[in-house]
C-alpha positions in Angstrom: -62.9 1.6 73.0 -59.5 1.4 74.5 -58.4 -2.8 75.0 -56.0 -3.8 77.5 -52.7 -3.9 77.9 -52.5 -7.6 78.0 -54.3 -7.5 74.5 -52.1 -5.5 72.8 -48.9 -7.1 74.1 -50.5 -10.3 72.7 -51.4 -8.3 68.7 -52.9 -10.2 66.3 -52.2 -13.6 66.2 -50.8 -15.6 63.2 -53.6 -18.1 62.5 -55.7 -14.3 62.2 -53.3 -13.0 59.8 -53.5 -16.0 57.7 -57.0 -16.3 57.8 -57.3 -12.7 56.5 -54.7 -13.0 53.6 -56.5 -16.0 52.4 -60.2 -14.3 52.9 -58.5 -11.5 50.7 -57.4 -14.1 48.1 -61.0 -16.0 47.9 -62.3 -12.8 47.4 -60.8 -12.3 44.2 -60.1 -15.5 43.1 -62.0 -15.4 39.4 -59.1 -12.8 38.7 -56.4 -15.5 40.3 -54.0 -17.7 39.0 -54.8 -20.8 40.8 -57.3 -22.2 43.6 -56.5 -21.4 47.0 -55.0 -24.8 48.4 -54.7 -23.9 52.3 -51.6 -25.5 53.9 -51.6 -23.2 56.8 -53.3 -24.8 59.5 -53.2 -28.1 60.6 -56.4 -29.6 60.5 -56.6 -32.4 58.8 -58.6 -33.9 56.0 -58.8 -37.3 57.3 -61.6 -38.9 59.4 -62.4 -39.5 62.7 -63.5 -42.7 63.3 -67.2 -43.4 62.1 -67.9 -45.0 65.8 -67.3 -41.8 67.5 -69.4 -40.2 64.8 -71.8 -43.0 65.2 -71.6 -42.1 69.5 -72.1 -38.4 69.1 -75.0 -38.5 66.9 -76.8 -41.0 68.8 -76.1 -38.8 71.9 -77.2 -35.8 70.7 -81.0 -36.1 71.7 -80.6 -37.0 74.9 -82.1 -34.7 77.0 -78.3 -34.4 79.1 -76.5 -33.6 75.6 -78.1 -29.7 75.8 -77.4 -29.5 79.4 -74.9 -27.7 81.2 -72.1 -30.3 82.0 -70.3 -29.4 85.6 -67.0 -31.3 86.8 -69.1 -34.2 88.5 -70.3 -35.2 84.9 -66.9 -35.4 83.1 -66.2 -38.3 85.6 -66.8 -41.4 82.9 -64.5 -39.0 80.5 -61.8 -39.1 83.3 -62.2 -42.6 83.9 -61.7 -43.9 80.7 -58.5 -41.6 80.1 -57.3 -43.0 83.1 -57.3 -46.5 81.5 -55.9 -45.2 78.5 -53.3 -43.8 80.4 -52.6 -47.3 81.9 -53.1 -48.4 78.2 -51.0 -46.7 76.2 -48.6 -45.0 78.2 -47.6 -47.7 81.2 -48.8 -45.0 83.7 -51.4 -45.3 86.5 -53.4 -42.2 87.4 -56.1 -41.5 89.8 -59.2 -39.7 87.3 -60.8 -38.0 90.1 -57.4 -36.3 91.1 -55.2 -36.1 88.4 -57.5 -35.7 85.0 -59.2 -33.0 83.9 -61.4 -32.5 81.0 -60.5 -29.3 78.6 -62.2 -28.1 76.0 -58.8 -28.8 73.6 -55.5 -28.6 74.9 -55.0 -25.3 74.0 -57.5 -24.2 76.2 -55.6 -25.7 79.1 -52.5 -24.4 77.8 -53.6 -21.0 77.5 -55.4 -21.4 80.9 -52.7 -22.8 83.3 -50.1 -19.0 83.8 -53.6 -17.9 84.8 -54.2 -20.7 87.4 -50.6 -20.6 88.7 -48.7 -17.5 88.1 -49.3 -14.4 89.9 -48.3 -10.8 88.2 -44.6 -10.0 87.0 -43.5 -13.7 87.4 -41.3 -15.3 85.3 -42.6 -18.4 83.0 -40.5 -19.9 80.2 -41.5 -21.0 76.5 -39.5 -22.3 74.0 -38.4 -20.2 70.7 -40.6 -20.8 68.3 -43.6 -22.9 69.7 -46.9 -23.0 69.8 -48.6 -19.5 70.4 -51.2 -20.5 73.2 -47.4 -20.7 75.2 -46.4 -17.3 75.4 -50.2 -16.3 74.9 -51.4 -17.6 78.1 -48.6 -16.1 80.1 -49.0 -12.7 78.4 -52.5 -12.9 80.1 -51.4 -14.0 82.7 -49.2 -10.9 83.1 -46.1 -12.7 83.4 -42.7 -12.0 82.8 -41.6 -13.9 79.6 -38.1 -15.6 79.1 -37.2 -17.1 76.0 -35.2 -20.7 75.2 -34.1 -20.5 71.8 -34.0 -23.1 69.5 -31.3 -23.9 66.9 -31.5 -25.7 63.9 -27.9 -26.7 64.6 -28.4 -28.2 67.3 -31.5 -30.6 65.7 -33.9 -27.9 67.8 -33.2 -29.8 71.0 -33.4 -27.1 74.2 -30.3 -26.2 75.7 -31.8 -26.2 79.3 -28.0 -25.9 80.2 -28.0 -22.7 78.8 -30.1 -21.6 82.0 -28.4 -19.6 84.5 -28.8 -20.5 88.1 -30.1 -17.3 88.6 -32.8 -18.0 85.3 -33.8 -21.2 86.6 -34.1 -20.0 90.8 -36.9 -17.1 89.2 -39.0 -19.6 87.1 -42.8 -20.4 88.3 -43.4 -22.1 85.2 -41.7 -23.9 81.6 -44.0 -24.8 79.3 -43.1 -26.6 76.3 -44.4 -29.6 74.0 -42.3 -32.4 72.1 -43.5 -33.5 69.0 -42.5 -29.9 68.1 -44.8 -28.0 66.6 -43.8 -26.1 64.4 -40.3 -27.4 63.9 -42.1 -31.0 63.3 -39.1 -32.8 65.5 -40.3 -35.8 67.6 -37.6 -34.9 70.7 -36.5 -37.0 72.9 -37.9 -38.7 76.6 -34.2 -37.2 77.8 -35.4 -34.1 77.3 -38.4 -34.0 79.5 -36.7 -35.9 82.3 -34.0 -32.8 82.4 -36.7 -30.3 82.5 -38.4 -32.5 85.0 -35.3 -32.6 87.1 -34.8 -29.3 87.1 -38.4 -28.1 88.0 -38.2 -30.3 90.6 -34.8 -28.7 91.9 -36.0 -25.4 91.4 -39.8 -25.6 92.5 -41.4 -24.6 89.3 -44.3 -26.1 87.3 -43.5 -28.1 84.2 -46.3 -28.1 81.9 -45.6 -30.1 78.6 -48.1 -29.9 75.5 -48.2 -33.5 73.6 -51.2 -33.5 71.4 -49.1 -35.4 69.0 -48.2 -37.9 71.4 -49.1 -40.6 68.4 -47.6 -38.7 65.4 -44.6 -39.8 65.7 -43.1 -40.9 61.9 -39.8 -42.3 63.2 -38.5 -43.0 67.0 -41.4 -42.7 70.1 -42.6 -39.5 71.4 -41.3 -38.4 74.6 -44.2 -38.5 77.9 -43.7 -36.3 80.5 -45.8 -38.9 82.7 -43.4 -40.8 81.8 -40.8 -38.5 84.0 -40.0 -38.9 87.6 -41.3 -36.5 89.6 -44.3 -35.6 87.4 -46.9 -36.1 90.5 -44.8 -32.9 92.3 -45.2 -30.1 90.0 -46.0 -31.3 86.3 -48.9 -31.2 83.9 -49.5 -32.6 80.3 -51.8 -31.8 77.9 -53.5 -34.3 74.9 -55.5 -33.6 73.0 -58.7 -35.4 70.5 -57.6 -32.9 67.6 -54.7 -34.6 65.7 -54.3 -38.2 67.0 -58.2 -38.9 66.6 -59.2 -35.9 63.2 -61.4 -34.3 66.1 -59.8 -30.7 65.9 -63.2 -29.1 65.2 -65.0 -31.0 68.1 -62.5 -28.9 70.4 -62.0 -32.4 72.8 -58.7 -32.5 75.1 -57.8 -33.2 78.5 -54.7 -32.6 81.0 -53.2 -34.9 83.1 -50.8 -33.9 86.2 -50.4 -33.1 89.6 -53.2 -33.1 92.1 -52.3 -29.8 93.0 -51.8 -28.4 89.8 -55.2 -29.9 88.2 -57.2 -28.7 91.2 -55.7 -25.0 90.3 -56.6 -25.3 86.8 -60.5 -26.9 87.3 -60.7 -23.8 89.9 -60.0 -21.4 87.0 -62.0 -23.0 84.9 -65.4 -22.7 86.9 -65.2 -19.1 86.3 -64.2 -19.6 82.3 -66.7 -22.1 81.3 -68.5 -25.4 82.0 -67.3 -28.6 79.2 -68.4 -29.7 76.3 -71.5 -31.6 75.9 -72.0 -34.7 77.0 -72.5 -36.4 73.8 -69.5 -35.1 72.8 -67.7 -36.5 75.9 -69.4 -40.3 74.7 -67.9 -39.8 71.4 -64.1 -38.8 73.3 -65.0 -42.1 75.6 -65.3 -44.2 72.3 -62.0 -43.1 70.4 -60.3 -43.9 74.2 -61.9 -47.2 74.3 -62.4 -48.4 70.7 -60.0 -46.4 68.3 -56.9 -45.7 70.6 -54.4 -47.0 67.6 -56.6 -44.9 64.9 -53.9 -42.4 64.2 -51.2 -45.5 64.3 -53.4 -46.1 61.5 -52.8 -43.2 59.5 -49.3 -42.6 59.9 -48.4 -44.4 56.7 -50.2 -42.0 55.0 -48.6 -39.1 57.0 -45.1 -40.4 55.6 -46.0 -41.1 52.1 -47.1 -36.9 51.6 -44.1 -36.1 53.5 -41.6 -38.3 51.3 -43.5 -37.3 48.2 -43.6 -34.0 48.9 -40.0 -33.7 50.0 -39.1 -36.2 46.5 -40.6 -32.9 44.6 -38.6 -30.1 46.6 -35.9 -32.3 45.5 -36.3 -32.4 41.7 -37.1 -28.7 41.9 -33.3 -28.4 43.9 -34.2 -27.9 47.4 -33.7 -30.1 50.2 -35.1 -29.8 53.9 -34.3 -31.4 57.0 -37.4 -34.2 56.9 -39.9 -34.2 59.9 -39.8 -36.9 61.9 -43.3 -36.5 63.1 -46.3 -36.0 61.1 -48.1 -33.2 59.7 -45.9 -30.3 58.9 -42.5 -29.7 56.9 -40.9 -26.2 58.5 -39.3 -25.0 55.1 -36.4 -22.2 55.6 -36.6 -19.3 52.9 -34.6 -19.1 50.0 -31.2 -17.3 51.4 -31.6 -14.9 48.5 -34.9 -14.1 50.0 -33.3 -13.0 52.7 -30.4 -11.0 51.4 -33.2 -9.1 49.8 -35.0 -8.5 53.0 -38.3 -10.3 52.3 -39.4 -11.8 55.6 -41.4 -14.7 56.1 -44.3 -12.6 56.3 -44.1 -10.7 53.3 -42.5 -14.0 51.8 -46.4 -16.0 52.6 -48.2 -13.3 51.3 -46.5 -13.1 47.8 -46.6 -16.8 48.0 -50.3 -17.1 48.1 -50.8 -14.4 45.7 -48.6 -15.9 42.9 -49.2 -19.9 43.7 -52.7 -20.1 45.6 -50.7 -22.3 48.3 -51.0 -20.5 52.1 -48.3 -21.4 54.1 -47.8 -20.2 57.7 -44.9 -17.7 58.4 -42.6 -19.0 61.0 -42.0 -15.8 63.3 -46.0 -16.2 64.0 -44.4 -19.1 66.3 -41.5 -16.7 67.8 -38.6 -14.9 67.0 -36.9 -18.0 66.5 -39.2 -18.8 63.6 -38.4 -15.8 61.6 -37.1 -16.9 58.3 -39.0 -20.1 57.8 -42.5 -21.3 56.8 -44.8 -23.9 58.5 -46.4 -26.2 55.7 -49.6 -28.6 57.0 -50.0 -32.2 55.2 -53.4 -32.0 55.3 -54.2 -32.8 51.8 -54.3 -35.6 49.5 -50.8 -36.7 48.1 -51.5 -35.8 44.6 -52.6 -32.5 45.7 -49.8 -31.9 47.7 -47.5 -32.9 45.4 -49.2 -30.0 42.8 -49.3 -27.4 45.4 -45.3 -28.5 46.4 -44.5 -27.9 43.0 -45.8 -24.3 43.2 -44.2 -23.9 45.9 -40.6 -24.9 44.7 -41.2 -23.1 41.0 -41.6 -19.8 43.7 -38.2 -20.4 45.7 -36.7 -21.2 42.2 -37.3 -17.3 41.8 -34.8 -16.6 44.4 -32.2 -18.6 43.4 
């Protein structure tokens, strides 16, 4: 059976492609060198708090949990991220107006070209990021320009870069700082020019922040924080990485009336919201645990120091994140003068070290030549994988 067009622009995604190299590895693994040690996606081994564990399971019986769950009942869920809003990021917003619930932020991402774009216009994405970016306008059946990010310029966007005539065809820019997967915090200068300049040009500036509290050194940048945001901007959070909810699939978006409106439109013919008990449980990490991931940022920087400390001794050096969870790790340059990509570089990784790594170009053009790798493992495991790892680049010295 024939799949559309839209599909096949889109191919098969990275995460995909990582999940079957690794299905290929476990299947032979008696015949391996090592255990698989899976630093390719980031979902974290740490816990969620035990009182939204405690909410959820209470919850679950409750004859509402195992019922559909319409707009109208995400209202407590909007009102308590509208105090913690007011909470944590100095802003007031109105929950009936400007908050919607998502089921993850990458929903919402991946949603929002469909809720705003029409056919053959023009949306922006940054080079690499995220793949629910340029996914969702693919679907959306837009036209797809590319901002490129340099490593010589500390990955910061040249919005400057922009024509005039770039910037006067844009419907949409959508982009997130932290960066994943260049793990750079960014600055709030940053999202006030591309406020500025969606506000000048009349298009929607949609900013992905689910690791608004994971940032190891300086403050994340808020685009509610931007003037103007209440015109034409939307940001996403999400329960995945701040609260170690990924698998719960909990987010929300916060932005303009108009734009939230659009977006809960779209999705009353995509799906209903996740069940009510796990809306209490979200309610409870607002309320009770809104510092949780403050908590575990000390042990976000000790397995990125220790982990860097080994790339050292083994004789490579990286530009350290400054916000948690991932090291992006160029290849070898003799890698490259060989012609391995980062592609074929990850696969012979995992087969000869057990360590899975994520290729960069999964994340863009931009990304080709480097790997993504996720602290999502003990210290002392990291530090055994990492030395794998180096030992492997050390053959392409």
């Amino acid at each position: 059976m024939a799949i559309s067009l839209r599909l096949q622009r889109l191919g098969s995604g990275v995460f995909e492609r990582n999940d079957k190299r690794k299905e290929i590895y476990r299947s032979n693994l008696k015949n391996k060198p090592q255990p698989l040690v899976d630093l390719s996606l980031g979902s974290t081994d740490l816990a969620p708090p035990e009182v939204v564990l405690d909410v959820i399971e209470s919850s679950l019986r409750r004859a509402e949990s195992s019922s559909y769950s319409l707009h109208s009942s995400t209202k407590p869920f909007r009102e308590a991220v509208s105090e913690w809003c007011e909470f944590r990021l100095g802003v007031d917003v109105d929950p009936d107006r400007e908050v919607l619930f998502l089921v993850g932020s990458q929903e919402g991402t991946a949603h929002l070209p469909l809720a705003v774009m029409n056919s053959g216009e023009t949306g922006l994405v940054l080079d690499p990021s995220y793949p629910s970016h340029l996914g969702g306008m693919v679907l959306a059946d837009a036209h797809v320009e590319r901002l490129v990010l340099n490593p010589s310029n500390n990955w910061r966007p040249d919005f400057q870069s922009l024509t005039n005539s770039q910037l006067e065809q844009l419907r949409m820019m959508i982009f997130g700082f932290p960066h994943n997967p260049t793990a750079q915090v960014g600055k709030q200068c940053w999202l006030d020019e591309a406020m500025e300049l969606g506000l000048r040009n009349d298009f929607v500036v949609a900013h992905d922040n689910p690791y608004v509290d994971l940032a190891l050194e300086g403050e994340a940048p808020v685009l509610l924080r931007s003037p103007g945001w209440r015109e034409s901007g939307i940001e996403f959070f999400s329960f995945s990485k701040g609260w170690c909810l990924g698998g719960f699939r909990l987010g929300f978006a916060v932005g303009a009336a108009s734009l939230i409106k659009a977006l809960k439109e779209l999705k009353g013919v995509v799906d209903f919201n996740q069940s009510l008990a796990l809306q209490h449980g979200a309610i409870a990490a607002l309320k009770t645990s809104p510092d949780w991931s403050m908590m575990n940022l000390d042990i976000y920087r000790d397995r990125r120091d220790r982990v860097l400390a080994v790339f050292k001794k083994h004789g490579w050096e990286f530009l350290p994140p400054s916000m948690a969870l991932y090291l992006w790790l160029p290849l070898p340059e003799r890698a490259k003068q060989q012609g391995i990509d980062d592609e074929s570089f990850a696969s012979a990784l995992l087969e000869k070290t057990g360590v899975a790594l994520t290729p960069g170009s999964g994340f863009g053009s931009a990304g080709s030549g480097w790997l993504r790798l996720a602290l999502v493992r003990p210290a002392c495991e990291l530090e055994v994988a990492t030395g794998r790892v180096a030992n492997w680049f050390n053959e392409f010295r």
